[in-house]
Every structure is written in C-alpha cells, then in structure tokens.
C-alpha positions in Angstrom: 155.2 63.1 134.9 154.3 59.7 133.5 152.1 61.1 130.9 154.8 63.2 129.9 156.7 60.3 129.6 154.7 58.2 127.7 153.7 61.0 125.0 157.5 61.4 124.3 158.0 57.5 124.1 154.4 57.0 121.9 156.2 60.0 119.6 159.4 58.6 119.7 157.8 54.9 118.2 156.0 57.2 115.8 159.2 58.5 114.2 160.9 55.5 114.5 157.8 53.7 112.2 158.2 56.5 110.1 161.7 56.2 109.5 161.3 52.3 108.8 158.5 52.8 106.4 159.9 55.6 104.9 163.6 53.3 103.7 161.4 50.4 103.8 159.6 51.9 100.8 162.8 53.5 99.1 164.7 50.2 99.3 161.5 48.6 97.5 160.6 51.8 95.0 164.5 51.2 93.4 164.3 47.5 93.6 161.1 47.4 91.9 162.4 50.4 89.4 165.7 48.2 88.8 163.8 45.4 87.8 160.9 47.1 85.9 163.1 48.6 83.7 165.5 45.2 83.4 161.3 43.4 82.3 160.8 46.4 80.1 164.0 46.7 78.4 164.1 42.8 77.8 160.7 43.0 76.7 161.8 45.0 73.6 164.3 43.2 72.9 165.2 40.6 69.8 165.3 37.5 71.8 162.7 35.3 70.2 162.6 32.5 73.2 160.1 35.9 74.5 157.7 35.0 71.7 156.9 31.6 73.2 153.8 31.6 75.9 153.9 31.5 79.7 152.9 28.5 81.1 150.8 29.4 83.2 149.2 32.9 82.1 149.6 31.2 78.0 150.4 35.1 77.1 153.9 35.6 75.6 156.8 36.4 77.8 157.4 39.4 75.5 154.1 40.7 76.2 154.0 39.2 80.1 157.2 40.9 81.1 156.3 44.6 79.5 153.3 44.6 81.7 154.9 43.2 84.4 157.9 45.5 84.1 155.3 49.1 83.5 153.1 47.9 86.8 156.7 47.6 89.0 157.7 50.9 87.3 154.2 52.3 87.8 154.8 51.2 91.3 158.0 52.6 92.2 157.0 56.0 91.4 154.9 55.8 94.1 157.3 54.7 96.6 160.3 57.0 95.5 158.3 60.1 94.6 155.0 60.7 96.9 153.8 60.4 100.5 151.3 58.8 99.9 152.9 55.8 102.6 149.6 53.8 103.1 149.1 53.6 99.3 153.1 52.5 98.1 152.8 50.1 100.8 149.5 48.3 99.6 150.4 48.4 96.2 153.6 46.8 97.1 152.4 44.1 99.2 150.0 43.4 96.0 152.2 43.7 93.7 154.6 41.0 95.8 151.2 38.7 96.5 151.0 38.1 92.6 154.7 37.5 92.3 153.9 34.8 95.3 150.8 33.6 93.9 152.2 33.3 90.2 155.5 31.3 91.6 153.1 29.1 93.3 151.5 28.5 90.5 154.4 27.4 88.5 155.5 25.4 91.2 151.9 23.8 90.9 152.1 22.8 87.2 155.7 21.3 87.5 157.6 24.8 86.1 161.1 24.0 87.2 163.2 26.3 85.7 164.1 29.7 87.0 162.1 33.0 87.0 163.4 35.4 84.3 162.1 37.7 86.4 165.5 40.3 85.9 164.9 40.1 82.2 168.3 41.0 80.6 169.9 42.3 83.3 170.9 38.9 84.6 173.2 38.2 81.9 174.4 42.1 81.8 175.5 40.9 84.8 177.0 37.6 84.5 174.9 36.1 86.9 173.5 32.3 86.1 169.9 32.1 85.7 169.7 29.9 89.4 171.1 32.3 91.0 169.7 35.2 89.4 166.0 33.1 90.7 167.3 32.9 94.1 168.2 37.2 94.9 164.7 37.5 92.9 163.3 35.0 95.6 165.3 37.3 98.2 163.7 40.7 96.9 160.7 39.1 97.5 160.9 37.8 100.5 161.7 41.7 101.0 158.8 42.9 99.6 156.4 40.6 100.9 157.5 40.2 104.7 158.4 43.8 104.3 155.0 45.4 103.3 152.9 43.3 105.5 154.6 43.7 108.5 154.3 47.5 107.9 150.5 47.8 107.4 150.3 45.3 110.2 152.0 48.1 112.5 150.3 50.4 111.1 146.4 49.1 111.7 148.1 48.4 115.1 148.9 51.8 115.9 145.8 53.4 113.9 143.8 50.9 116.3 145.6 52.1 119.6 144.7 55.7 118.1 141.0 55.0 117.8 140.6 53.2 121.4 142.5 55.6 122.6 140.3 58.5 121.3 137.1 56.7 122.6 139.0 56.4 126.3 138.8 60.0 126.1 135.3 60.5 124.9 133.9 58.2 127.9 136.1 59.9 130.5 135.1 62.6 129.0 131.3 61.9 129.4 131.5 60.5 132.7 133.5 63.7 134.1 129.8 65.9 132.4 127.3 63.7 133.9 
C-alpha cells in the first residue's frame, strides 16, 4: 500500500516538473524570440549611433546586436519547437550567464546608461530607455533563476533515480547470495 503510494506521488512530482519545464521553456523560447528579432531588426536598421563600438566587446552595436539577436533566435527554436528539455534549458541558462556576465562587465568599466538590449522595439513601444533596462533586467532575472533552478531539480531527481537504481541492485544481490 505505501509503495503504491509513493509511486503515484514520485509520478505525480514527475508531471508536475514536466509541466513547469515545459511553460518554463515556452515563456523563455518567445521572450527570447521577441527580443531576437527586436536585436535583429534594429541591427539592420539606419540608425548610425549602431555604428559606434561597444564598450566593452569594442565590436559595433550593429554587428553585436545581429549576433546577439540570431543566437536568442537560434535559441528559441529550441525551446518552442523540440523536446529536447535538457538541451533548451542549458542553452538558456548560457545564454542568460553571458547577458549576466556582459552586464557585469559594463557595470565594471563605469557603463551607466541602459542596455539597448530590445533594440527598436523599445521605442515601437514608447517605453523610455530606463525602463525598457529594467523589464530586460526582469526577463533575465527569468531566465537565469529560471533555467538554473530547473537543471538543479533536474540532477536532483536524475540523482534520486540513480541511487535509487543501485538500492535495487544491492537488495537485489543480497536476496542471490
């Protein structure tokens, strides 16, 4: 009776993970597809303040925001159209890590002015560039607290699995001998 029990509540935490991942990594497939495309888009466009260099990489915004804006759309795919869970979730945490690292780093050198990191679509918008930075600093909170958490749970569970399987083999072994 209680291993009936806890199969069906171990199940029941196995869906429910599921289910979290699985919006988890829709929420963060069109977040990162809404602002890919926003990079992209911008990227093409006339503006020449995109010609000047980035601080910190010293490559032009232009060129800094296309490949910024392909890798997020690059990424999305994978978290809107495969299962491949594991994967989506470490590109996102990676892809969120640079984002950290690289606001760190402009913090570091005294960079005080917001991230342009909507492109265009800020002003599309109407929003001011400050607060444009802080829902980008929101998304990725998101992404970052978001995707770790999730692979944390995940080795977690995977853990739980293995010891669980070795359990088995030794009770196993000792019931033989």
């Amino acid at each position: 009776m209680i291993g009936r029990l806890e199969e069906r509540y171990c199940a029941f935490r196995r869906a429910r993970c599921k289910f979290v991942m699985k919006w988890f990594l829709k929420l963060s497939g069109g977040a990162l597809a809404l602002t890919g495309l926003a990079k992209a888009l911008s990227a093409i466009g006339p503006a020449r303040a995109l010609d000047t260099a980035d601080p910190l990489i010293g490559m032009p915004f232009r060129q800094l925001l296309l490949l910024v804006g392909l890798a997020e759309l690059f990424i999305a795919f994978f978290c809107l159209f495969t299962d491949k869970r594991r994967l989506s979730l470490l590109a996102v945490a990676w892809i969120s890590t640079n984002f950290l690292v690289y606001r760190l780093g402009l913090w570091f050198i005294g960079w005080h002015r917001p991230c342009g990191c909507m492109g265009s679509l800020s002003d599309m918008l109407h929003l001011s560039p400050r607060a444009a930075d802080n829902i980008m600093k929101g998304v990725l909170a998101y992404l970052l607290i978001g995707s770790y958490l999730l692979l944390v749970l995940q080795w977690r569970a995977a853990r739980r699995a293995h010891v669980g399987v070795k359990q088995a083999e030794a009770l196993a072994e000792s019931l033989v001998a």
